[in-house]
C-alpha positions in Angstrom: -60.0 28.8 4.8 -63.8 29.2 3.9 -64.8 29.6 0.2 -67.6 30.7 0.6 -66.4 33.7 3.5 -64.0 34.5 0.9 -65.6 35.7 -2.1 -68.2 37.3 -0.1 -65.5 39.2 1.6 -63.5 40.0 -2.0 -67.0 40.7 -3.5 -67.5 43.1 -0.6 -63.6 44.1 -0.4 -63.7 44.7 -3.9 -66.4 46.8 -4.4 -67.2 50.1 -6.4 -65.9 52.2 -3.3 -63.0 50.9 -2.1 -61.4 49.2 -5.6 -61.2 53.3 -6.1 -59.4 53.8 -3.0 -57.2 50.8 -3.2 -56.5 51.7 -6.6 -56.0 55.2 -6.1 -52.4 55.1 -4.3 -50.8 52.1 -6.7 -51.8 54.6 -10.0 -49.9 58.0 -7.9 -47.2 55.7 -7.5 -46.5 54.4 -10.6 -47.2 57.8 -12.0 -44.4 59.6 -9.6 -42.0 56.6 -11.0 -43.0 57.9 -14.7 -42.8 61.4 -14.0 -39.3 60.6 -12.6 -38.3 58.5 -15.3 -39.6 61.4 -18.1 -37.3 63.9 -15.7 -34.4 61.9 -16.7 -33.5 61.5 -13.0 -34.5 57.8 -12.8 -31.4 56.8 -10.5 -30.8 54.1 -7.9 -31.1 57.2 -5.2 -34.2 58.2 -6.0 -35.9 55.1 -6.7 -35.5 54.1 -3.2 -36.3 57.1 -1.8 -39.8 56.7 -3.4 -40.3 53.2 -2.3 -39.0 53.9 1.5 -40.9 57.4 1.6 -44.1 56.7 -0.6 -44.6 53.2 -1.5 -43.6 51.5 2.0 -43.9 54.1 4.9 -47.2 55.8 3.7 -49.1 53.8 1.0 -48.5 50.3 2.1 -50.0 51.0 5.8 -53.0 52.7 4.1 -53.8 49.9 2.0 -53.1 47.7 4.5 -55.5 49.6 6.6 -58.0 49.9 4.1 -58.0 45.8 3.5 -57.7 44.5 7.0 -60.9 46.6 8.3 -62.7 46.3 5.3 -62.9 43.0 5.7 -64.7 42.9 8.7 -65.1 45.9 10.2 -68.3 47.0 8.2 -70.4 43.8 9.1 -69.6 44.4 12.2 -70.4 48.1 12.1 -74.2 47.4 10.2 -75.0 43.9 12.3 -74.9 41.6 9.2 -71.8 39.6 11.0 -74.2 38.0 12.9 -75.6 35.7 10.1 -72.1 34.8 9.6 -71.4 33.9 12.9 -74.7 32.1 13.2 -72.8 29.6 11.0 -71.9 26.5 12.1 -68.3 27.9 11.1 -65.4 28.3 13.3 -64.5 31.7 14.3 -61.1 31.4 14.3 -61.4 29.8 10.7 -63.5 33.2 10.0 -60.9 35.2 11.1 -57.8 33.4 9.1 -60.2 33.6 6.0 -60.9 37.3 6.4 -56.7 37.5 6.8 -56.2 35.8 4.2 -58.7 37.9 1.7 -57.1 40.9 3.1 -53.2 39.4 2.6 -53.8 38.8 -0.7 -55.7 41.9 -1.9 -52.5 43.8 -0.8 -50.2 41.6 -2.4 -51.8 42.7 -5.7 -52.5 46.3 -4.7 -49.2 46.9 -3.1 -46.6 44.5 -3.9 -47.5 44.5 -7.8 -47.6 48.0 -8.2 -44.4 48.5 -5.7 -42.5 46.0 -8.2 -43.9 47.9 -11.2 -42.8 51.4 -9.7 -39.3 50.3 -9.3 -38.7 48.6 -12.3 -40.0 51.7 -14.1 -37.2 53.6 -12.8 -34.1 50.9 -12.5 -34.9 47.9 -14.4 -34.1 45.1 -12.2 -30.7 46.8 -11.2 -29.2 45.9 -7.5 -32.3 43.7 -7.2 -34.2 46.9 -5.7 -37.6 46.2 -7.5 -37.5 42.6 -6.3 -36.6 43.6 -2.6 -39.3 46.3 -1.8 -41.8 43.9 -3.9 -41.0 41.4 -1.1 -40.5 43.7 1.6 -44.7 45.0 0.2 -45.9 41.8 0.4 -44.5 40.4 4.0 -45.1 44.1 5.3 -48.3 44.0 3.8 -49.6 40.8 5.1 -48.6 42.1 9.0 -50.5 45.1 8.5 -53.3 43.4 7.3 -53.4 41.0 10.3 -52.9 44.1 12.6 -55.7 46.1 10.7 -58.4 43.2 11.0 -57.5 42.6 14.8 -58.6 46.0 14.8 -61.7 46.0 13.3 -62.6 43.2 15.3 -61.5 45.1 18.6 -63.4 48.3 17.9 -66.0 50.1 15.7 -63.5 53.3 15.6 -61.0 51.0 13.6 -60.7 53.5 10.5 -60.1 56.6 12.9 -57.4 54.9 15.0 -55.7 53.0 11.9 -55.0 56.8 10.2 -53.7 57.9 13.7 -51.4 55.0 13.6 -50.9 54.6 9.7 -49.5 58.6 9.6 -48.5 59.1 13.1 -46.6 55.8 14.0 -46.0 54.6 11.0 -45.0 57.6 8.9 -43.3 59.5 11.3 -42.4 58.0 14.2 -41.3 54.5 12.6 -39.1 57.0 10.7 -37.9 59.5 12.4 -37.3 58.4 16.3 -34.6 55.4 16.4 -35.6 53.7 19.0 -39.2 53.4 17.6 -38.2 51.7 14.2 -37.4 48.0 15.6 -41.4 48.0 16.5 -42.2 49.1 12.9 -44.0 46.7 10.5 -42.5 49.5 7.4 -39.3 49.4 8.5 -39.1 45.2 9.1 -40.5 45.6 5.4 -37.7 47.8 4.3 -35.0 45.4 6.0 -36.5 42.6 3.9 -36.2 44.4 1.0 -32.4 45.7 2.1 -31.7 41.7 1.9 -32.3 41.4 -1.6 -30.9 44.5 -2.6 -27.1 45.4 -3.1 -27.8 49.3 -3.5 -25.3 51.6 -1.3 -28.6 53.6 -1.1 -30.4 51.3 0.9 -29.3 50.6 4.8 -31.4 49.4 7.7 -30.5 49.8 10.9 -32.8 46.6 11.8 -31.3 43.3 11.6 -32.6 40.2 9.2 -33.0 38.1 12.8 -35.3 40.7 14.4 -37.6 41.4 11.7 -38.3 38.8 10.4 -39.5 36.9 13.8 -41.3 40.0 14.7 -43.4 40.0 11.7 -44.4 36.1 12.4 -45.3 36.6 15.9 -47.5 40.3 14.7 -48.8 38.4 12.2 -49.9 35.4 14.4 -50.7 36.7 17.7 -53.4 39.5 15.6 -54.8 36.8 13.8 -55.1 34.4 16.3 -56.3 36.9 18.8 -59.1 38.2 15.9 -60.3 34.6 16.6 -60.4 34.4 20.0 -62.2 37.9 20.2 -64.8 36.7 17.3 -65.5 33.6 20.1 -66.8 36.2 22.7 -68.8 38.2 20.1 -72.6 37.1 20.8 -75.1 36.7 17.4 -76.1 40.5 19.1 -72.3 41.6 18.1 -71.5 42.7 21.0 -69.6 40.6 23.4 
């Protein structure tokens, strides 16, 4: 990891636009867990059909989104990634920085608030806060891998991560069967189904598969956002 790549990519992740819309989805969240909670219906049921139907399947993915391009996909959009890459730096050591930035931007913008949410509405009760928080984090660095190979691989990153953040992820990860075991939300939610003893909470995918299948997603994007970066010419183009 560079230091010096890193805070320029928080200081640029983090800026005046996008700490509103990586903000924006954490404060909806916890305030749906309030209103619930202020309803009086602040069960184990509905708790985890906020995290599965808001917090993992549609908010997670955006975020991720939202984090892995930013990190690289506006540099290379307006040229200025070619100072970087006119660094003696290694471009597979830019790439696992810009990961990294990206991994752990969405641990605090989606596995804090996630945690927060749930405890708001069960305590710590069958250890549901603590499994989606996990289940955010480990789903959240995937998508962030996956989201910054993609910003690498193509200036239309934003437009084709919404197609597959909604479309993929949000419906088809959850509604056709045979499409959940290659879903990073639903590998999250099986994570979160190992810490959790709720009757509420089932997954059809098992511990064995997910949890390799997030390694090698998370690897292979990151490792292949390096080798891409290797081709890129100080022009950006490759």
């Amino acid at each position: 990891m560079n230091g010096v790549i890193a805070g320029i990519s928080y200081r640029a992740l983090l800026g005046r636009r996008r700490i509103w819309l990586l903000g924006l989805l954490p404060l909806v969240l916890i305030g749906l867990a309030l209103l619930l909670r202020l309803l009086g219906v602040a069960d184990e049921r509905n708790a985890i059909t906020l995290m599965q139907i808001f917090a993992v399947s549609t908010m997670l993915p955006l975020l991720g989104l939202i984090a892995g391009t930013g990190v690289i996909a506006p540099e290379i959009d307006d040229g200025t990634i070619i100072h970087l890459l006119a660094k003696p730096i290694s471009r597979p050591v830019i790439a696992q920085t810009k990961f990294l930035v990206a991994a752990s931007t969405l641990a605090l913008f989606a596995a804090v608030p996630t945690f927060i949410a749930a405890y708001l509405l069960v305590n710590l009760e069958s250890g549901i806060a603590y499994g989606f928080a996990l289940g955010s984090f480990i789903g959240g660095i995937a998508y962030a891998a996956v989201f910054m190979l993609l910003g690498v691989l193509t200036r239309h990153a934003v437009t084709i991560g919404i197609i597959y953040a909604l479309i993929w992820e949000g419906v088809v990860g959850n509604f056709v069967p045979g499409a959940r075991r290659f879903s990073i939300q639903q590998w999250a939610q099986t994570v979160a189904d190992q810490l959790s003893s709720s009757p509420f909470l089932s997954t059809e995918i098992t511990l064995s598969f997910a949890v390799p299948a997030l390694l090698i997603v998370t690897v292979g994007a990151v490792f292949w956002a390096g080798r891409r970066l290797r081709v890129f010419s100080l022009t950006g183009d490759e």
